[in-house]
N, C-alpha and C positions, 0 to 999 in steps of 0.2 A: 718447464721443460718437458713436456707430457709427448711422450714417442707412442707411436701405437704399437701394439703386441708384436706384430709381426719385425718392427725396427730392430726393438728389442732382444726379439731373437734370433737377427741375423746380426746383429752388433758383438752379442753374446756368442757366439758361433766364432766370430771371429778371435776374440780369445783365449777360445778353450778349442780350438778346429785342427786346423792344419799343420802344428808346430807339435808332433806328438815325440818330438824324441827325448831321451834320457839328459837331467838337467845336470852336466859333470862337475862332481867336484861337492853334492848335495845330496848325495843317497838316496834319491828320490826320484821316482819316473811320472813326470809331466801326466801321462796320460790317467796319472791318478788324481789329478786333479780336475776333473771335469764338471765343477760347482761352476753355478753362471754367477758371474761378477753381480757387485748390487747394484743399486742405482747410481751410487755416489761414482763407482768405478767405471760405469759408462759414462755419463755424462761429464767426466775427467779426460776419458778417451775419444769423445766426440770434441770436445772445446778443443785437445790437443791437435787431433786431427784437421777441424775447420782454421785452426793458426799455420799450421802448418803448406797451407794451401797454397798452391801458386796461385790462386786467382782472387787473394786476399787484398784488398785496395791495400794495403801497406806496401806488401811483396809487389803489386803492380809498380807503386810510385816507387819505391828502391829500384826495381832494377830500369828503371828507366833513365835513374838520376845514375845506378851504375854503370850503363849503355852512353851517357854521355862523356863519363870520365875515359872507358875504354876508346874513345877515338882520338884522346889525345895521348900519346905513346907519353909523352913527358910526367903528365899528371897520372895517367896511370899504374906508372911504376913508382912515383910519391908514393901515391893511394894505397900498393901491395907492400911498400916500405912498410907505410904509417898503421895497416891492419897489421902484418907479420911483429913488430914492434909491440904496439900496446898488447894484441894476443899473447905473446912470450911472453911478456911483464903478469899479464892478470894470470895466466898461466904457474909460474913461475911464484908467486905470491900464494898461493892456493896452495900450492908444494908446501911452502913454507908452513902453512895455517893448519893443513892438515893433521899433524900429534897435538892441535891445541884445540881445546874444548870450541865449537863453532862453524862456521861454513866453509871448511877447507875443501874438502872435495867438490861441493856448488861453485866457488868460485873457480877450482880446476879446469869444471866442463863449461864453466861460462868464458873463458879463456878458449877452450877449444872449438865453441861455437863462434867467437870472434874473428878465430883463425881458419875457421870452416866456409865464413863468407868467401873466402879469397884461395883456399888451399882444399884440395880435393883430399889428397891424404888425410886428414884434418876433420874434416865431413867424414868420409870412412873410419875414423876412430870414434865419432862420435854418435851413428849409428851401430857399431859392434856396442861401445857405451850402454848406450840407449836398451838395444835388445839383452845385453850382459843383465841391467839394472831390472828389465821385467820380468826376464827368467827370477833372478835371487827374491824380488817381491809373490811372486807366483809359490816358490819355494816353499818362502817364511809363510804367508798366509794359512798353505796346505798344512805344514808343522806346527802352524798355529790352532786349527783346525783338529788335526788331530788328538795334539793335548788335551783340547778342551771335549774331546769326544772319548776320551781316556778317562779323564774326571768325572765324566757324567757318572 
């Protein structure tokens, strides 16, 4: 997965660039983090980015097979039945899982991405999620960082 310097360092930019406000609720301001991610955490951020594609043969063949269902009113109110449904349940289960040692919060947002296919609200909480989840890791990293820069 060899990027040339220049990728590198517009990937890295991306990061640590635009997003310079104060991270609440962490005693920490963002803009004191401006170490470039390592390799591991770009090419994390590029695989998530090229899935995330609409122009991913998957994302093509889904919403095509979704474009069919939508022109039949009957089937497509099944289909937001049977998404709103199993979403709640994986949803709902994840609640439960969560005070017990293992994937409770994963299978939360994996619930919420089920119900994100079909419900916008749903997708809106799961990118507030998403950006919530890289602020706290951008954090800990920084705190981590420091410690270890305390110790020296």
């Amino acid at each position: 997965m060899g990027a040339s310097p220049r990728r590198d360092l517009v990937t890295a930019s991306r990061w640590v660039g635009a997003d310079t406000q104060a991270i609440p609720g962490f005693g920490c301001d963002h803009r004191d983090m401006r170490s470039a991610p390592s390799a591991l955490e770009l090419e994390i951020h590029d695989e998530i980015a090229e899935g995330e594609s609409p122009n991913h043969p998957i994302r093509r063949w889904l919403a095509g097979i979704r474009e069919k269902v939508a022109q039949r009113p009957h089937v497509n109110l099944a289909y937001r039945i049977l998404v709103a449904t199993l979403g709640t349940i994986i949803v709902l289960v994840g609640i439960v899982l969560i005070p017990l040692p293992g994937p409770g919060w994963l299978i939360v947002f994996l619930g919420l991405a089920v119900l994100g296919t079909e419900f916008h609200w749903a997708r809106r909480l799961m990118v507030f999620a998403k950006r919530q989840l890289s602020r706290f890791w951008a954090w800990w990293n920084a705190r981590r960082a420091r410690r270890a820069a305390r110790v020296e």
